[in-house]
N, C-alpha and C positions, 0 to 999 in steps of 0.2 A: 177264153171266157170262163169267168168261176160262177156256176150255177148251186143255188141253194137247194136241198133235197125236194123243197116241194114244188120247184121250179121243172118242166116237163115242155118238149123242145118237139116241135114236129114241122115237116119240109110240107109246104102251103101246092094243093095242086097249080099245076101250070098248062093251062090249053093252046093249041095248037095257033090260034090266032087271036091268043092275047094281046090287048095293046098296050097293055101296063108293063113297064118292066118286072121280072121274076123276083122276088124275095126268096133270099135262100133257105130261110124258116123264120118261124115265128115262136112264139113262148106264152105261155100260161102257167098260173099259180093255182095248184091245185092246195085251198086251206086246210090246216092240219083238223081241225075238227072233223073232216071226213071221215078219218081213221079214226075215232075215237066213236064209238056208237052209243055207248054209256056212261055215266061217270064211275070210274073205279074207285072202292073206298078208299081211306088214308093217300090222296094223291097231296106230293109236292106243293108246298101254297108259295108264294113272295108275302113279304113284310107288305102292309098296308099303303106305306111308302112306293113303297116296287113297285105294286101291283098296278097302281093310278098311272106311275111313267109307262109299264110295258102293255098297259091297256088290259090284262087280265089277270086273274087272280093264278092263275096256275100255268109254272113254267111249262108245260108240255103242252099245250094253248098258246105259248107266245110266236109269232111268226115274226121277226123283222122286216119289215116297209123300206126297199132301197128306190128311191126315186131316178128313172130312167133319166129325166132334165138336170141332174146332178151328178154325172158320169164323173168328171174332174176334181171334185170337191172334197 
């Protein structure tokens, strides 16, 4: 399985007399604006065009959306 870097992967506790079956882990996206505290001057912009399709004006803000119901596709 190809995980995207802000993609972060941890094994969900399992008690003694659960009665759900175990998941062998689970996943969360941690967004990149976390890492970014400030905006730094002269950053990277996308053309007008770009920026509307990738949702933001600056490529290092762009995080791609893979839809888990479209595994196949």
């Amino acid at each position: 399985m190809k995980l995207n870097p802000e993609e972060r992967v941890y094994v969900p506790f399992r008690g003694p007399f659960d009665p759900c079956p175990p998941l062998p882990y689970r996943t969360y996206v941690v967004p990149v604006n976390q890492y970014i505290v400030f905006q730094p001057t002269d950053l990277p912009q996308f053309s007008p065009a770009d920026a509307l399709k990738h949702g933001t004006l600056w490529p290092a803000l762009y995080s791609p959306y893979n839809s888990r119901n479209r595994k196949g596709e």
